[in-house]
DSSP file (Angstrom, degrees, kcal/mol; ACC not computed):
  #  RESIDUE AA STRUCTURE BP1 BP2  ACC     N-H-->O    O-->H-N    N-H-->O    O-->H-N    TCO  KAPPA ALPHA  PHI   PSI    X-CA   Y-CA   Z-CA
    1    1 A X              0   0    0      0, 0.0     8,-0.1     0, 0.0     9,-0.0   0.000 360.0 360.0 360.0 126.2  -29.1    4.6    8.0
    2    2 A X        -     0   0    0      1,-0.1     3,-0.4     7,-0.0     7,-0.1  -0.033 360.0-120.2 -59.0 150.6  -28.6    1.0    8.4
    3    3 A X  S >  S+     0   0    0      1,-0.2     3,-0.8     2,-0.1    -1,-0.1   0.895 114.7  55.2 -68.1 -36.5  -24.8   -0.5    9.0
    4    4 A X  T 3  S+     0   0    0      1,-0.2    -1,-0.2     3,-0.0    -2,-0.0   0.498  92.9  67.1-102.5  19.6  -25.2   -2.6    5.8
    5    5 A X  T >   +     0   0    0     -3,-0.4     3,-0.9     2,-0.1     2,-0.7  -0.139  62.1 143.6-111.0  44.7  -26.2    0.5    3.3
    6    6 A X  T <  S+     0   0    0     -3,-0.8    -3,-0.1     1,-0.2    -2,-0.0  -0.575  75.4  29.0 -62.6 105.9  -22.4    1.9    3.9
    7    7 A X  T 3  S+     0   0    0     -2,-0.7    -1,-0.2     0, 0.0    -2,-0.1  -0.097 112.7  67.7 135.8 -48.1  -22.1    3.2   -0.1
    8    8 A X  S <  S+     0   0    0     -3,-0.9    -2,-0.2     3,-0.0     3,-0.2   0.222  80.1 122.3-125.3   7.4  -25.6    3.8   -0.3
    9    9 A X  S    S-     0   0    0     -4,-0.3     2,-0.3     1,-0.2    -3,-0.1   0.717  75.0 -42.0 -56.7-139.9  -25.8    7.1    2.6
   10   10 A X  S    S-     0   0    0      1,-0.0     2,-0.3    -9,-0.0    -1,-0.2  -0.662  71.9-119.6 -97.7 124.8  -27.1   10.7    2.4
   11   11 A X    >   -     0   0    0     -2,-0.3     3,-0.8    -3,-0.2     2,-0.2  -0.463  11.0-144.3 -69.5 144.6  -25.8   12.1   -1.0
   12   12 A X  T 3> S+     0   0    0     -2,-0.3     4,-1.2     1,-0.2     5,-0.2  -0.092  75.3 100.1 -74.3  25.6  -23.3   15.2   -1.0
   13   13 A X  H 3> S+     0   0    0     -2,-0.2     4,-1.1     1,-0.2    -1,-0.2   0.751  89.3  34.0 -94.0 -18.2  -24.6   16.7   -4.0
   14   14 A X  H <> S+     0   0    0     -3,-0.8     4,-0.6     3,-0.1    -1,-0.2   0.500 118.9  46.9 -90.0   8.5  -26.8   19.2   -2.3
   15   15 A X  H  > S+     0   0    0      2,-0.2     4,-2.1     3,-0.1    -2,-0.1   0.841 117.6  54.1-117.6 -60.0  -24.3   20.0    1.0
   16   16 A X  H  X>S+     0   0    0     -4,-1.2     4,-3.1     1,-0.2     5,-0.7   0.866 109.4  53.7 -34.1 -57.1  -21.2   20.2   -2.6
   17   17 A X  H >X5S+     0   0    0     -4,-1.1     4,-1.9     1,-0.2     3,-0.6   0.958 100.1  47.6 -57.5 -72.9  -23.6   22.8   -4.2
   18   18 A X  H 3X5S+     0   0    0     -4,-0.6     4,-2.0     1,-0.3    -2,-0.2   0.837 113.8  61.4 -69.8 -30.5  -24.1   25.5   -1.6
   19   19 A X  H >X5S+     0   0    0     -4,-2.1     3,-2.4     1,-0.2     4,-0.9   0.943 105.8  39.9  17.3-109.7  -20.2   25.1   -1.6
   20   20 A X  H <<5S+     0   0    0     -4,-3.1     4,-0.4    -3,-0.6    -2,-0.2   0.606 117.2  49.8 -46.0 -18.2  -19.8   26.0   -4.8
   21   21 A X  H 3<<S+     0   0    0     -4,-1.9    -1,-0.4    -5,-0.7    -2,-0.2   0.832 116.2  41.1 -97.0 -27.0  -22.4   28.7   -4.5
   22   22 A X  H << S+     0   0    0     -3,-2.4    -2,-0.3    -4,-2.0    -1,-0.2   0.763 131.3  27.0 -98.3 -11.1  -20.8   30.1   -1.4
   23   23 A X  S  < S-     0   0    0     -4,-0.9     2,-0.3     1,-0.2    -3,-0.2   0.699  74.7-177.5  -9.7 -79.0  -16.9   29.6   -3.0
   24   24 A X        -     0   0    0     -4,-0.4     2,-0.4     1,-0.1    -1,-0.2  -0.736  57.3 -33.8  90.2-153.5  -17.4   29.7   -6.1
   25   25 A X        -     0   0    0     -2,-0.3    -1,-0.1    40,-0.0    -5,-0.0  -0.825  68.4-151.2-135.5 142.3  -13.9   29.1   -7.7
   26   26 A X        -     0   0    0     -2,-0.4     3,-0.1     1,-0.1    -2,-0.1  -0.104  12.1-110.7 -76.7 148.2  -11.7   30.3   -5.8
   27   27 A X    >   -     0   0    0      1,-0.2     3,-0.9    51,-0.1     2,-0.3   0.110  46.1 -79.3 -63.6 157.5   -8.2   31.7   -7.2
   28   28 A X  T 3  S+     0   0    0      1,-0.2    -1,-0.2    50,-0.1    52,-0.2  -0.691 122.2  27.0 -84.4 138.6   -4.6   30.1   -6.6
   29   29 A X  T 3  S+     0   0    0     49,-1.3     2,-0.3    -2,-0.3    -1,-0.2   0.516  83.0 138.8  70.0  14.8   -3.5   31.3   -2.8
   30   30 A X    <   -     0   0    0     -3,-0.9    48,-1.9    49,-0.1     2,-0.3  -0.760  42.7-147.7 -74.5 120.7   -7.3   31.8   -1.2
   31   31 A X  E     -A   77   0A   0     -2,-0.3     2,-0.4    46,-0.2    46,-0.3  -0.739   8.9-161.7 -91.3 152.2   -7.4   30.5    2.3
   32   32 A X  E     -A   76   0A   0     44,-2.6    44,-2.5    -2,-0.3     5,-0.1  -0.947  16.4-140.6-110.9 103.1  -10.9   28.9    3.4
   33   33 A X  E  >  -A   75   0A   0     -2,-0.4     4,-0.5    42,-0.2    42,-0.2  -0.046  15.9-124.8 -64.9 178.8  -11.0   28.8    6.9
   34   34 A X  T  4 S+     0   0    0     40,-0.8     4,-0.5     2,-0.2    11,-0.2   0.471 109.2  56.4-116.2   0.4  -12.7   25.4    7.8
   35   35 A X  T  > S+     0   0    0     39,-0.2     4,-2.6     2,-0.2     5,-0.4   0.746  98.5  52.8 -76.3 -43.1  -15.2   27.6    9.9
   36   36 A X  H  > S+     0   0    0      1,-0.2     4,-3.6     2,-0.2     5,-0.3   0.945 110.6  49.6 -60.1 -23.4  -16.2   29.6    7.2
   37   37 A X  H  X S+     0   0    0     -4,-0.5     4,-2.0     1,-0.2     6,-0.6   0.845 112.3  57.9 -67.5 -20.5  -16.9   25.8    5.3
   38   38 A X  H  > S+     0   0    0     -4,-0.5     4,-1.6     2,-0.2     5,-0.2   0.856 107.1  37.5 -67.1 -47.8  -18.7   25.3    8.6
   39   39 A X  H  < S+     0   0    0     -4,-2.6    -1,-0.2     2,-0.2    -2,-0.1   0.899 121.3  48.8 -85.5 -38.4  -21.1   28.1    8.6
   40   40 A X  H  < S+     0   0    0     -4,-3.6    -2,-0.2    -5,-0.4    -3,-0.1   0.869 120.2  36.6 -80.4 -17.4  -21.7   27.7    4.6
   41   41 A X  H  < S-     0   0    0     -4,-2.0    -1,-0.3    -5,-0.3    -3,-0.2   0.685  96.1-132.8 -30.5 -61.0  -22.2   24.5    4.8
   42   42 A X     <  +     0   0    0     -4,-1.6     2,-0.3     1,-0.3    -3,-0.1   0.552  66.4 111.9  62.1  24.0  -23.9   23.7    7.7
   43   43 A X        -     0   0    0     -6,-0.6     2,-0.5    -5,-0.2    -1,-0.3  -0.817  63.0-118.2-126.7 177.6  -21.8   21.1    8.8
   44   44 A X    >   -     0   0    0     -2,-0.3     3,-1.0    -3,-0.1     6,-0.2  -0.965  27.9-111.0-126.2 124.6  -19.4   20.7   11.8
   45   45 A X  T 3  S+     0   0    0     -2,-0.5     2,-0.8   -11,-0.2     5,-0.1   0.310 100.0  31.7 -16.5 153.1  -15.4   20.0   11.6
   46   46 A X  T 3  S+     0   0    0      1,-0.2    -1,-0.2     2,-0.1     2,-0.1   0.060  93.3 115.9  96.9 -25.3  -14.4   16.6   12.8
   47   47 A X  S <> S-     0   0    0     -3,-1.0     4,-2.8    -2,-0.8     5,-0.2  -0.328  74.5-119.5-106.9-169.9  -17.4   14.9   11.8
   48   48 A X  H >> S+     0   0    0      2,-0.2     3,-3.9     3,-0.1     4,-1.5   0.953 118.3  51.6 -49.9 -63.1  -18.2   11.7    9.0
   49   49 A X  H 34 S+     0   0    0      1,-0.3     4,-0.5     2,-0.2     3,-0.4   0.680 108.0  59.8 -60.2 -89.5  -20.7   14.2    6.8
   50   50 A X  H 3>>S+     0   0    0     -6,-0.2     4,-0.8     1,-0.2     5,-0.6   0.630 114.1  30.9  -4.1 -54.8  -17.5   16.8    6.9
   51   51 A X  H <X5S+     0   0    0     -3,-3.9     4,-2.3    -4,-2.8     5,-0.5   0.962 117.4  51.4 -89.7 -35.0  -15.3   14.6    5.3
   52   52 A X  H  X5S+     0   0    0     -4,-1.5     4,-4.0    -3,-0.4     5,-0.4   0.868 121.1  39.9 -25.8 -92.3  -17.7   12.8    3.1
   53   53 A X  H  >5S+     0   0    0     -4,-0.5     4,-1.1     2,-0.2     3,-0.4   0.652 121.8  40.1   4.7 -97.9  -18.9   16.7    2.0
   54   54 A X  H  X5S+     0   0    0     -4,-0.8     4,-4.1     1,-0.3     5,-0.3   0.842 113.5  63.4 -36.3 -58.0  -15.1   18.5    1.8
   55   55 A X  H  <<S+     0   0    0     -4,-2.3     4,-0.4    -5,-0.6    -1,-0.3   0.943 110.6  30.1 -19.5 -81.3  -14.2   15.2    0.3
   56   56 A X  H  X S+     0   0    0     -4,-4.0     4,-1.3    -5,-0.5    -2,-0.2   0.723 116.7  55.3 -85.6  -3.1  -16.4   15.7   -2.6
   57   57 A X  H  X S+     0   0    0     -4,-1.1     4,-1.8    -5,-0.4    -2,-0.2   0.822 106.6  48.8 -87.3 -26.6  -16.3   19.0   -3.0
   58   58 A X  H  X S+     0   0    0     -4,-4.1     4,-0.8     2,-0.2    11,-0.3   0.538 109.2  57.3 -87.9   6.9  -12.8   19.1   -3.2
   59   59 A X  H  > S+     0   0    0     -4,-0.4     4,-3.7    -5,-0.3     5,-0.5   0.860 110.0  41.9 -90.1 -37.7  -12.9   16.4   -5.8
   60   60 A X  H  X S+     0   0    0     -4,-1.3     4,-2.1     1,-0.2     5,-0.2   0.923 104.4  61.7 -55.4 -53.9  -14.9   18.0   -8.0
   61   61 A X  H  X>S+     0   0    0     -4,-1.8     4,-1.5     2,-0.2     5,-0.6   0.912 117.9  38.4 -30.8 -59.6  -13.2   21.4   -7.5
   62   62 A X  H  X5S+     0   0    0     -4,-0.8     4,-1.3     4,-0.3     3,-0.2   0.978 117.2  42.7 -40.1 -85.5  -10.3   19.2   -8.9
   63   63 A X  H  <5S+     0   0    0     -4,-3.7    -3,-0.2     1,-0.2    -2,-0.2   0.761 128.2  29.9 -51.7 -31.8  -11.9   16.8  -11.7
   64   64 A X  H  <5S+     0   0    0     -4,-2.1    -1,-0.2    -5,-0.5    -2,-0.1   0.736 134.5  22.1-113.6  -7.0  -14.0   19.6  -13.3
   65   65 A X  H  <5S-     0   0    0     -4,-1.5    -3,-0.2    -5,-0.2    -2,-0.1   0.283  96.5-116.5-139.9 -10.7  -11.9   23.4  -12.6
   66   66 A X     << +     0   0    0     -4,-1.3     2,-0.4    -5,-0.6    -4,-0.3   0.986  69.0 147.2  56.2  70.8   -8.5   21.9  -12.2
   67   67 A X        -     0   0    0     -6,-0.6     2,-0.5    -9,-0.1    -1,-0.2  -0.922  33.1-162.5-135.9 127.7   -8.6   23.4   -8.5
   68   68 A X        -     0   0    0     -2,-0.4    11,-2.7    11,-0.2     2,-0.6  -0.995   9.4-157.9-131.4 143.4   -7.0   21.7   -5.7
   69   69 A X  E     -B   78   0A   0     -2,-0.5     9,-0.2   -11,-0.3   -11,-0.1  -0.846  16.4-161.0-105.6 100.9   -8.0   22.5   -2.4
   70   70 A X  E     -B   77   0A   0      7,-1.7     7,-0.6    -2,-0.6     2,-0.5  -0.559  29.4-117.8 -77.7 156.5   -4.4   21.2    0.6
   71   71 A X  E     +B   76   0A   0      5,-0.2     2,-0.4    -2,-0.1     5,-0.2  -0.855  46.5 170.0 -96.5 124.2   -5.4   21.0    3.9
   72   72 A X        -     0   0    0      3,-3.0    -2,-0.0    -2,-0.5     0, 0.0  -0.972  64.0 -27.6-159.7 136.0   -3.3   23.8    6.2
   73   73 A X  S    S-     0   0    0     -2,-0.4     3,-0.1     1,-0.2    -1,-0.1   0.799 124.6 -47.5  24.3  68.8   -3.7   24.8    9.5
   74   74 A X  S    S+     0   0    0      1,-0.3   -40,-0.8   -41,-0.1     2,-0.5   0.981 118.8  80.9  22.0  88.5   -7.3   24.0    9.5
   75   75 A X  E    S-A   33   0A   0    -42,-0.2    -3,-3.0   -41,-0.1    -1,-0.3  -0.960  79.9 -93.5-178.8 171.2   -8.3   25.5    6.6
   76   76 A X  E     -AB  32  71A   0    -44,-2.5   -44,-2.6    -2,-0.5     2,-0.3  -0.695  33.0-170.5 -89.9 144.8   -8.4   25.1    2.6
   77   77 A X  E     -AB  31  70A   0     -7,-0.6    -7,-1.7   -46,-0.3   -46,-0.2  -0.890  22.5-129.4-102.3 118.1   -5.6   26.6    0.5
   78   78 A X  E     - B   0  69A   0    -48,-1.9   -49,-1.3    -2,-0.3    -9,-0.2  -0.454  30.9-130.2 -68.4 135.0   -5.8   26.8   -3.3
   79   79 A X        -     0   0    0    -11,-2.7     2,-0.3   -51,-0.1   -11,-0.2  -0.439  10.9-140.8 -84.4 164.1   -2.6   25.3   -4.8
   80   80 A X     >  -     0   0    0     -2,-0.2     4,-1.8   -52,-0.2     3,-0.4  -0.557  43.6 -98.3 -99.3 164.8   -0.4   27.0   -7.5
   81   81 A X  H  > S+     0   0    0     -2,-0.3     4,-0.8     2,-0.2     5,-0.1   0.523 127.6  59.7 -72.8   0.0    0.8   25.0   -9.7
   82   82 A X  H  > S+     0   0    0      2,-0.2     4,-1.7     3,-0.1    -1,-0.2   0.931 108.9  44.5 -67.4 -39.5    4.1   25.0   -7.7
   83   83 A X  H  > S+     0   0    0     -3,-0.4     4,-1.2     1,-0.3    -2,-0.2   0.783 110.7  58.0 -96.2 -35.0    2.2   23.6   -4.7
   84   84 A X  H  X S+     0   0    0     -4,-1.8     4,-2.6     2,-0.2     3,-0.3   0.868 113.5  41.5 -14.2 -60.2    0.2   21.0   -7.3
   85   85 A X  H  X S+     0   0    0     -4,-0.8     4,-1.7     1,-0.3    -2,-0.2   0.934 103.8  56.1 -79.8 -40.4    3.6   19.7   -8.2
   86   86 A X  H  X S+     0   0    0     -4,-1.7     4,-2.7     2,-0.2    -1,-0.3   0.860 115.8  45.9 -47.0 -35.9    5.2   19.6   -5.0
   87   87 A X  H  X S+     0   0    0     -4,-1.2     4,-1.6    -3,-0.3    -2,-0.2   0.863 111.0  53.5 -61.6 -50.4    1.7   17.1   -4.1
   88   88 A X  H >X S+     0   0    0     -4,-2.6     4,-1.2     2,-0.2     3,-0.7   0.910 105.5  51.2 -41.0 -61.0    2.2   15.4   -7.0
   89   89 A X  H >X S+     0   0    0     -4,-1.7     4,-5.3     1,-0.3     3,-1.5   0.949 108.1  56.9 -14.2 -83.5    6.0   14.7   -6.0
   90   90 A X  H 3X S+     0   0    0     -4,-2.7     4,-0.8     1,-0.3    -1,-0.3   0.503 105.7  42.3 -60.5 -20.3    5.1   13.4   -3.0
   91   91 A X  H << S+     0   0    0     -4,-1.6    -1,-0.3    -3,-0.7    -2,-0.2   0.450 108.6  58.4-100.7  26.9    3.1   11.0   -3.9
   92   92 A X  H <X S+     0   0    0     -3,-1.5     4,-3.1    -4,-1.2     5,-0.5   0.775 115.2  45.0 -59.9 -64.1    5.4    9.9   -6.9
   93   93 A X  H  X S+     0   0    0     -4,-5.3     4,-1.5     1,-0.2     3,-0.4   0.919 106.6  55.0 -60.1 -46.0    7.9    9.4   -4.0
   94   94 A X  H  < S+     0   0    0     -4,-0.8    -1,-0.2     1,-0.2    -2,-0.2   0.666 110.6  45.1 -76.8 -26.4    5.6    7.7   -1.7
   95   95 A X  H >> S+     0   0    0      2,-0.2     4,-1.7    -4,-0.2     3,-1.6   0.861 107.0  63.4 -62.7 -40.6    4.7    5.0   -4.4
   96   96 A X  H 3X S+     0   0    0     -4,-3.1     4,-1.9    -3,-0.4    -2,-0.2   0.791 108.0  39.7 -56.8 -38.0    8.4    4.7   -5.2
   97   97 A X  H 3< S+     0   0    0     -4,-1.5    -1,-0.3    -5,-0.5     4,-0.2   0.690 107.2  59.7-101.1  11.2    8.9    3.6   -1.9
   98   98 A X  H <> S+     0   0    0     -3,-1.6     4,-1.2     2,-0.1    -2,-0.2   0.631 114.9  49.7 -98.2 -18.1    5.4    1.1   -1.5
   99   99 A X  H >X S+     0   0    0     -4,-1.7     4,-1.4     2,-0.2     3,-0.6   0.968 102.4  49.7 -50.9 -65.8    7.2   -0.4   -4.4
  100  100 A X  H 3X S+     0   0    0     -4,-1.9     4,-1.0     1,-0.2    -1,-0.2   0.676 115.2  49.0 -43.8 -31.3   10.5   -0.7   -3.0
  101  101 A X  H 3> S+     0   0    0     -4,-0.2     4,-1.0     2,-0.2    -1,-0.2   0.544 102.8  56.8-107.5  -5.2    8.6   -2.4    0.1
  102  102 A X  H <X S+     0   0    0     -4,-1.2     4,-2.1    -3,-0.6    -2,-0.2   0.659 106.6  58.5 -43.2 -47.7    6.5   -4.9   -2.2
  103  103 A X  H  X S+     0   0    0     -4,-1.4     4,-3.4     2,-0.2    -2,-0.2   0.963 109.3  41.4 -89.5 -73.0   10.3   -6.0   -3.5
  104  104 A X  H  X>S+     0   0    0     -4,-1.0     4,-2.3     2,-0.3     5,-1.3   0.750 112.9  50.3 -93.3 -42.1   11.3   -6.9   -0.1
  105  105 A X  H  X5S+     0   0    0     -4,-1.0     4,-1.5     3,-0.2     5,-0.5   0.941 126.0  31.3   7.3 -91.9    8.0   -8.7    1.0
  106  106 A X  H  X5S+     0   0    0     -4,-2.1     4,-1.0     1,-0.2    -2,-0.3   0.851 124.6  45.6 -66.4 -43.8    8.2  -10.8   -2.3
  107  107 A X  H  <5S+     0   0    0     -4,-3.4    -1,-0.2    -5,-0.2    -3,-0.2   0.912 135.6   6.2 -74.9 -35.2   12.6  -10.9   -2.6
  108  108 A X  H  <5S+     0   0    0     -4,-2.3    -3,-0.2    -5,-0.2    -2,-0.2   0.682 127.8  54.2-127.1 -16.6   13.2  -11.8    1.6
  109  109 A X  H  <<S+     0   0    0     -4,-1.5     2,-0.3    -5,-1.3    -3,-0.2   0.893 103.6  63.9 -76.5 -40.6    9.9  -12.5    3.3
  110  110 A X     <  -     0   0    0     -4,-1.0     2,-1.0    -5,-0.5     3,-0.1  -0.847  62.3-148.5-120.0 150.5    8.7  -15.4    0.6
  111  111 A X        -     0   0    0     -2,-0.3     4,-0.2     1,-0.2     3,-0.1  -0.806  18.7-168.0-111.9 104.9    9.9  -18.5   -0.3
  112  112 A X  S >  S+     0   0    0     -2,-1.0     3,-5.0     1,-0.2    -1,-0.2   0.993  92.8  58.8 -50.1 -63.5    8.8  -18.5   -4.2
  113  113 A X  T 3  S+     0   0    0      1,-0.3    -1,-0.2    -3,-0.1     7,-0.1   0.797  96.7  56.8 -57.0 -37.0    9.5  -22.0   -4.4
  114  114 A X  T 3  S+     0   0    0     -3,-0.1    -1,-0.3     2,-0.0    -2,-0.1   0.629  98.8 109.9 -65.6 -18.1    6.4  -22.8   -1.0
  115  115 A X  S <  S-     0   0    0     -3,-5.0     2,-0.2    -4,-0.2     3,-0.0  -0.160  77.3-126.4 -57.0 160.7    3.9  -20.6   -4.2
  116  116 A X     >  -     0   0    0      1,-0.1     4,-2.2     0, 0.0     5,-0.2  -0.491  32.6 -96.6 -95.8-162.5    1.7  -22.3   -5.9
  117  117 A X  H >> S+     0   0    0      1,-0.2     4,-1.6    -2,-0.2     3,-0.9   0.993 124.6  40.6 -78.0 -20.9    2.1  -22.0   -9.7
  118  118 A X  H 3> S+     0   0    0      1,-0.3     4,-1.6     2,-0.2     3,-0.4   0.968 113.1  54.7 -75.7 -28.9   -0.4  -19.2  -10.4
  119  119 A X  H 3> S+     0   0    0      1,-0.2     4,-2.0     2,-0.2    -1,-0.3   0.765 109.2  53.2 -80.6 -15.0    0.9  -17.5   -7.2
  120  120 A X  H <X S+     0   0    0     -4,-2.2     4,-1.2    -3,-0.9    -1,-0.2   0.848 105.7  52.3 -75.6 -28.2    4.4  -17.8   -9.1
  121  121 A X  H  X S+     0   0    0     -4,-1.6     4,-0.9    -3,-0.4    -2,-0.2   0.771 106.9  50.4 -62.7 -28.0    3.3  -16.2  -12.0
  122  122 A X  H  < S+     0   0    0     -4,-1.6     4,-0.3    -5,-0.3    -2,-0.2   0.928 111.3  44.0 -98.1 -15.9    2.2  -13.6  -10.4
  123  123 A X  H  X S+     0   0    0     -4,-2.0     4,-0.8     2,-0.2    -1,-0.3   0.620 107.5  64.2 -79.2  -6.6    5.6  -12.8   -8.1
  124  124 A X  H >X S+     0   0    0     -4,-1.2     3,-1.2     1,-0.2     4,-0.9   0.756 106.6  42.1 -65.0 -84.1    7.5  -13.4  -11.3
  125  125 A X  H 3X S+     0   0    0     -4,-0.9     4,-1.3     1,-0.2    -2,-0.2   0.825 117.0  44.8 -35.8  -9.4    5.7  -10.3  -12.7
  126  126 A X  H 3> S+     0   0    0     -4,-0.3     4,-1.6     2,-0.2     5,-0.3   0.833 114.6  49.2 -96.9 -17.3    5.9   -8.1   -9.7
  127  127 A X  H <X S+     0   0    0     -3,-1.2     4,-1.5    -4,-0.8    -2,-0.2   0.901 116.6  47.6 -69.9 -43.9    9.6   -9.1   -9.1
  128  128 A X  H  X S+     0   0    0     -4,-0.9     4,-1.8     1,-0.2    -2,-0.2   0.867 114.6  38.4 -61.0 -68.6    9.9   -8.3  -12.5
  129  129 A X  H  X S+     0   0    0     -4,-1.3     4,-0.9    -5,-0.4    -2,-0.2   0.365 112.1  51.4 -71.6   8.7    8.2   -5.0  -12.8
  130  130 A X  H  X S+     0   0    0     -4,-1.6     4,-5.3     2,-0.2     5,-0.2   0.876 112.9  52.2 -71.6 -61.6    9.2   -3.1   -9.5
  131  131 A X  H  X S+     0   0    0     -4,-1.5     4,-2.0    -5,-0.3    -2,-0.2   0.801 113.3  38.1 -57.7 -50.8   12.6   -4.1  -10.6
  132  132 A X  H >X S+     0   0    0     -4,-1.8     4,-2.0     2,-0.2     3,-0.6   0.958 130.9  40.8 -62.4 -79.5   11.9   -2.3  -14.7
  133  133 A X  H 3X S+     0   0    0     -4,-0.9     4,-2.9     1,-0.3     5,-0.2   0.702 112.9  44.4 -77.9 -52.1   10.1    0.5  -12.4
  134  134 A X  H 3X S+     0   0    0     -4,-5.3     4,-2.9     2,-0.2    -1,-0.3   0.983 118.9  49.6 -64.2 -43.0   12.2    1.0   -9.4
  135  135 A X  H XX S+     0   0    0     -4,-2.0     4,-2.2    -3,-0.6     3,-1.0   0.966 108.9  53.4 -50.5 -72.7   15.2    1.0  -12.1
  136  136 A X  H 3X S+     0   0    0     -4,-2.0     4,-1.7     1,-0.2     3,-0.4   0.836 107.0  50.0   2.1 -76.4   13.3    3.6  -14.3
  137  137 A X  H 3X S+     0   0    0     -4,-2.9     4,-2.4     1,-0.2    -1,-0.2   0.762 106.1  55.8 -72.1 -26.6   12.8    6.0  -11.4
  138  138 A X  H << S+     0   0    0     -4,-2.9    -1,-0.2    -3,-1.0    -2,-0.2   0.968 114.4  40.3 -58.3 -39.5   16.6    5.9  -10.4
  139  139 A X  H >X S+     0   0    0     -4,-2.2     4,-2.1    -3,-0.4     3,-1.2   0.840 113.5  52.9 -80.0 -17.0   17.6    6.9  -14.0
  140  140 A X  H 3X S+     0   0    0     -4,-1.7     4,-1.0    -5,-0.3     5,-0.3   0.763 110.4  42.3 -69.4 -31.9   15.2    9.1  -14.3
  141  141 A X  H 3X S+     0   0    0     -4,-2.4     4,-0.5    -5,-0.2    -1,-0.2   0.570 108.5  64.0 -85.4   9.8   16.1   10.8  -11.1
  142  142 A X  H <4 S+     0   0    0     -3,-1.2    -2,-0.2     2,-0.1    -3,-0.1   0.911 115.8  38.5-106.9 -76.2   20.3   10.5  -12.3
  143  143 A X  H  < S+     0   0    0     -4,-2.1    -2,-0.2     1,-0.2    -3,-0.1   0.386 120.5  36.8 -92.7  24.5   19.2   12.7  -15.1
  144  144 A X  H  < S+     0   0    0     -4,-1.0    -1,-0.2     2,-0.1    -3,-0.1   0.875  90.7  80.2 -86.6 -61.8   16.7   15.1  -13.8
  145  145 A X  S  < S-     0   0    0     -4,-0.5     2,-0.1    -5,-0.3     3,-0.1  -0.341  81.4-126.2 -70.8 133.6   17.6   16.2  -10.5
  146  146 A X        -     0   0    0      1,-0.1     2,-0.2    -3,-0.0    -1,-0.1  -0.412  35.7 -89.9 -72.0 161.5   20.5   19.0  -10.8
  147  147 A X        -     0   0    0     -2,-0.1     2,-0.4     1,-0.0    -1,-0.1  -0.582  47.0-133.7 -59.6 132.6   23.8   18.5   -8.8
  148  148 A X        -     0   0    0     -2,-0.2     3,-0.1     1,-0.1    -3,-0.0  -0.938  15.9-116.4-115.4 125.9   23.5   20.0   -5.4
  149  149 A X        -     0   0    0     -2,-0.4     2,-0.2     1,-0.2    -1,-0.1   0.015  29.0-105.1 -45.9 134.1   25.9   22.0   -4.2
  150  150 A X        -     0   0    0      1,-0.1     2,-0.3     0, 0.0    -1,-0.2  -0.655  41.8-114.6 -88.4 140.2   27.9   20.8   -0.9
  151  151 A X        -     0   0    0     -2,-0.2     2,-0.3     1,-0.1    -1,-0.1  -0.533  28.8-126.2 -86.2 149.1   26.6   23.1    2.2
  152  152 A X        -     0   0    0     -2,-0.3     2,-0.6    -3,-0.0    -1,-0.1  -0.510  22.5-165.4 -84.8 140.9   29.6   25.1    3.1
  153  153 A X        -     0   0    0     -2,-0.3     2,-0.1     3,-0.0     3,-0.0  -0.937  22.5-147.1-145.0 103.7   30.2   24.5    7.2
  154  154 A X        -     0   0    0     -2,-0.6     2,-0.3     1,-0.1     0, 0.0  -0.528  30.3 -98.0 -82.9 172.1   32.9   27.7    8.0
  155  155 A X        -     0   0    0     -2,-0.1     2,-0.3     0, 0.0    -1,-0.1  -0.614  41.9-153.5-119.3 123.5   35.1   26.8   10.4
  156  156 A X        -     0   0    0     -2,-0.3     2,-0.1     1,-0.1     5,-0.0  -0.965   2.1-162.1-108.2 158.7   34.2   28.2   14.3
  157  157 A X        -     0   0    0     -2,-0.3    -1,-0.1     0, 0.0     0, 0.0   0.226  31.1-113.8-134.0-153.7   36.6   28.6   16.7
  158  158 A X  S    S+     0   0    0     -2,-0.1     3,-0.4     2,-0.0    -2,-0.0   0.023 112.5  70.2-150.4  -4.9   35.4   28.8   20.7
  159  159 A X  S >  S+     0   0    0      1,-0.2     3,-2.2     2,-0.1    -3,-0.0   0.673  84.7  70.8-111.8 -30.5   36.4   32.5   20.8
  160  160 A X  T 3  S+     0   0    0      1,-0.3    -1,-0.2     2,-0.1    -2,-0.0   0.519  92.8  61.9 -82.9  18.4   33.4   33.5   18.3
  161  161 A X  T 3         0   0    0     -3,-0.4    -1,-0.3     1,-0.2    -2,-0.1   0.096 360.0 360.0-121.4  31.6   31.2   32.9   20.9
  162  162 A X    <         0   0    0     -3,-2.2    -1,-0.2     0, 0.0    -2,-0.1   0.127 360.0 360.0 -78.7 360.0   32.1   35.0   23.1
């Protein structure tokens, strides 16, 4: 394969299938060892055609069975919907904070006034929606998230470690 048909490589639709055929789908809490993907497969850990493959096969698993396959200790684990949400979460939070770091770019890094005008328009709108967004997510998290309990720290003395 040529450097400039990146896009245009070996398809995964046949490596996805014997997957699917050797899988199936699999239940919430099924480990897959990444050897056993190895043998049914026919491909080997570590390399491109591995993630490409796992890649689409676990996208499909997703998009078409509502299956997500986590990566753990080299292996596959089928999520619960617990372990779905927690993923979810995390990358809820992790946006919240490429947001938060877009702000500070555009609010201390650039001198609006050095933009041109289209480039002003367009940091008035981001300045402007992080700010409606990041604001959102605060209140949203003021009234979601329960009040958490202050951890209790008893008191030790030097003698109870005797």
């Amino acid at each position: 394969m040529l450097k400039s048909q990146i896009g245009h490589g070996v398809p995964t639709r046949a490596d996805v299938e014997q997957l699917m055929k050797a899988f199936g789908l699999p239940d919430a809490g099924v480990v897959i060892a990444y050897a056993q993907v190895e043998e049914a497969g026919h491909i080997r850990y570590g390399t491109d055609r591995w993630r490409t493959v796992t890649d689409a096969w676990r996208k499909r698993l997703l998009r078409e069975h509502r299956i997500m396959l986590v990566c753990e200790n080299k292996s596959f684990l089928v999520a619960d919907d617990d372990r779905k949400s927690a993923c979810s979460s995390s990358k809820f939070k992790t946006g919240v904070r490429s947001l938060a770091r877009s702000r500070v770019i555009d609010s201390v890094y650039t001198d609006r006034d050095k933009l041109t005008a289209q480039n002003q328009k367009a940091y008035d709108h981001r300045m402007m929606t992080t700010a409606t967004m990041l604001q959102h997510e605060r209140d949203l998290r003021r009234r979601t998230l329960p009040d958490m309990p202050k951890p209790h720290t008893p008191a030790v003395s030097p003698s109870d470690h005797r």
